[in-house]
C-alpha positions in Angstrom: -0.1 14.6 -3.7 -0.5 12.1 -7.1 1.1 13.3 -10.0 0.1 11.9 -13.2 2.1 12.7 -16.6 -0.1 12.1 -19.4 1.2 9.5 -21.5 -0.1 6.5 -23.8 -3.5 6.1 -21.8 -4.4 9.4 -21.8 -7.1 8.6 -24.4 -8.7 6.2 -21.8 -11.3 6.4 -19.8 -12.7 4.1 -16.8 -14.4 2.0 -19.1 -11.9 1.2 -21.5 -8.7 0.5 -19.2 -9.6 -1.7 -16.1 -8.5 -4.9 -15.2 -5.6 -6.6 -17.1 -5.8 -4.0 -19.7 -4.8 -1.5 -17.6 -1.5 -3.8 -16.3 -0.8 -4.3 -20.3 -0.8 -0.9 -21.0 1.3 -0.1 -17.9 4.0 -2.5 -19.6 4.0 -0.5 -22.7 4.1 2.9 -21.3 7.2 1.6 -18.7 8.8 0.0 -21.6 8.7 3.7 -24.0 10.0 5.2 -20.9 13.2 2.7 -20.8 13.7 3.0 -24.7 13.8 6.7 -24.4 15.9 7.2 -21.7 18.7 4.7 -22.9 18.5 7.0 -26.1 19.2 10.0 -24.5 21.4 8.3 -21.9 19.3 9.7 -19.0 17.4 8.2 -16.4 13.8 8.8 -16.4 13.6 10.8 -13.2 15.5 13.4 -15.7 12.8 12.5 -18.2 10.1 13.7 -16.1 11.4 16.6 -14.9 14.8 16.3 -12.8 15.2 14.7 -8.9 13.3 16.6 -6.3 14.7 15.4 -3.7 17.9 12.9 -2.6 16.5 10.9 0.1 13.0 8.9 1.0 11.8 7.4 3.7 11.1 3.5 3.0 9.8 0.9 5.0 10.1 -2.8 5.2 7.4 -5.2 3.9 7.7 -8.5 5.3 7.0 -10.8 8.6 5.3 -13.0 6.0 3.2 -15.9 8.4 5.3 -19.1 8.5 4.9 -21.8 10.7 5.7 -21.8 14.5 7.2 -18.0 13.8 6.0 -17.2 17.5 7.8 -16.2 19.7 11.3 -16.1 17.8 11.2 -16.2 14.3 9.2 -13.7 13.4 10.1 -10.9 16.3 13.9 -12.1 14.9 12.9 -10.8 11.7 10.9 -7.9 12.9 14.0 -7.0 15.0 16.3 -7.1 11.9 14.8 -4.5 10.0 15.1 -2.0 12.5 18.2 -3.2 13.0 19.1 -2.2 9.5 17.8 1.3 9.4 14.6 1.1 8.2 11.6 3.6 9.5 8.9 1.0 9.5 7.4 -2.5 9.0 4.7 -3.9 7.5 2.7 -7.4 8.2 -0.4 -9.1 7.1 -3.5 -9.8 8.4 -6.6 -11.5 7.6 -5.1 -15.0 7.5 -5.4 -15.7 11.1 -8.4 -16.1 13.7 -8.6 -12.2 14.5 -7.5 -12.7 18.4 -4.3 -14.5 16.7 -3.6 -11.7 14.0 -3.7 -9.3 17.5 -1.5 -11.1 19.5 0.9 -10.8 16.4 0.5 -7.5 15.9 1.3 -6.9 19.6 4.3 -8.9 20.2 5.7 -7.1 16.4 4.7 -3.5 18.0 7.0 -4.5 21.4 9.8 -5.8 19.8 10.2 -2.6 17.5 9.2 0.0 19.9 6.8 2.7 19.4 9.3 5.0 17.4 9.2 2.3 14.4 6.2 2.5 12.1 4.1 0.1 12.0 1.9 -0.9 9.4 -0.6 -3.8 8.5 -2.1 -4.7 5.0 -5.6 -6.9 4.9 -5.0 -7.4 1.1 -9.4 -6.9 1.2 -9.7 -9.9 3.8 -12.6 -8.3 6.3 -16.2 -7.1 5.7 -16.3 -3.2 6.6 -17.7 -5.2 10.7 -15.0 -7.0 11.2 -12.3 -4.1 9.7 -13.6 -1.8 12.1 -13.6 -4.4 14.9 -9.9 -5.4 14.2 -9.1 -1.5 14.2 -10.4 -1.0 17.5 -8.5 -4.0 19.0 -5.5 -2.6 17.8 -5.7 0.8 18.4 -3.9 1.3 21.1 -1.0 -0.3 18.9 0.0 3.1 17.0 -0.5 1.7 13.5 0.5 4.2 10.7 -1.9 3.0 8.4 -4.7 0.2 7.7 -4.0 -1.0 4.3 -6.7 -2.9 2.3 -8.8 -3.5 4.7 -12.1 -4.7 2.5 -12.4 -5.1 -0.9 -10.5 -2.5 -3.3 -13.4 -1.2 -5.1 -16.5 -1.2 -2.3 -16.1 2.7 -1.7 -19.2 2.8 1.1 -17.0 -0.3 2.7 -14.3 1.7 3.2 -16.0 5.0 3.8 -17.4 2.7 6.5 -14.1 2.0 8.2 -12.2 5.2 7.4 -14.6 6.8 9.7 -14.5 4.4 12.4 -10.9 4.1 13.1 -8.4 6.3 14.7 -5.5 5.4 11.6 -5.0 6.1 8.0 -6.5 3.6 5.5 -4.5 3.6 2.5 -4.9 1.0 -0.9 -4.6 1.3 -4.5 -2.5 -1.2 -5.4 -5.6 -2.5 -7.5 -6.7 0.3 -9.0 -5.9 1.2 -12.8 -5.4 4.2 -14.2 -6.2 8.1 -12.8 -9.4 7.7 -13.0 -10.4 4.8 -10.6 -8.0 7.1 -8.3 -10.1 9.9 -9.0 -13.4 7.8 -7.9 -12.1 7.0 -4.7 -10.4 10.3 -3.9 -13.2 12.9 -4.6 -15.8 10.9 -2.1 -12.7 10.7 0.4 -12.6 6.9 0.3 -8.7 6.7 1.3 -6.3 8.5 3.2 -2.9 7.2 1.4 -3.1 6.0 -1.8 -0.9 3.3 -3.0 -0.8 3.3 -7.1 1.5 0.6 -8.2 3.1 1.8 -11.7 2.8 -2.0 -12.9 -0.8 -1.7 -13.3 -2.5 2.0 -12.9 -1.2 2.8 -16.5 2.4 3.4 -16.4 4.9 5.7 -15.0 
């Protein structure tokens, strides 16, 4: 579930805070949050209503391409982060031929095991074809979600691939305030969203 406090932008509307404006006015609204809480000497979780809970899950975002990573820098690295407790891992794709981005994604999934998430993030790299083609290829893979797979705002595009795969498709990260959420979510776009409090309007 999204919850959304109203605060600064709540005038807005979809019109009037996209883009950068939407990342300026997410500095403003972070930044009244910091001033208050040092003021009252709490932190802002108290701010907003007290700590629901003492413990998330996080995942690892990383396995960045570099040169020659294959085979041992990169399953090295993949290897760490389980090592170090976390529940999942996340890697790009898109910046490969396809059959090379799969034969990553492979070797990552066997060197973490299939009780480690694993997650991949197109940043809007494929047409909704070639999405849905990649998706297939993989999934026998287990992936936990498809992030970004075309570009952020082409609704039909992901519609497109959220039907045809067998995993989540989350994004977000591009999106600016509630109401480009609100776009997305009522046709049933997206099955995680991903709002990033640096540009959807604030905390």
């Amino acid at each position: 579930m999204l919850f959304v406090r109203p605060t600064i932008c709540e005038p807005y509307n979809v019109n009037q805070a996209v883009g950068y404006g939407g990342s300026a006015i997410s500095a403003i609204d972070i930044a009244l949050w910091d001033i208050a809480g040092k003021y009252l000497n709490l932190p802002v979780n108290a701010l907003l209503g007290g700590q629901i809970r003492d413990k998330i899950a996080v995942y690892a975002t990383g396995l960045y391409y570099t040169e020659n990573e294959l085979p041992l820098r990169l399953l090295a690295e993949a290897r760490s982060y389980v090592d170090e407790g976390y529940l999942g891992v996340k890697t790009k794709v898109g910046g490969l031929p396809m059959a090379q981005d799969i034969d990553r994604i492979k070797a990552i999934r066997s060197e973490i095991g299939l009780e480690t998430h694993l997650m991949i993030d197109a940043n809007q790299a494929y047409n909704a074809a070639s999405a849905i083609k990649l998706g297939n290829r993989l999934s026998s893979q287990n992936l936990t979600w498809f992030e970004e797979p075309v570009n952020a705002h082409d609704i039909k595009a992901h519609l497109q691939v959220k039907n045809a795969l067998p995993m989540a498709i989350s994004g977000g990260e591009n999106f600016r305030t509630r109401y480009e959420f609100h776009h997305f979510l009522s046709q049933g776009a997206s099955d995680i969203v991903q709002p990033d409090v640096i540009n959807v309007g604030g905390i």
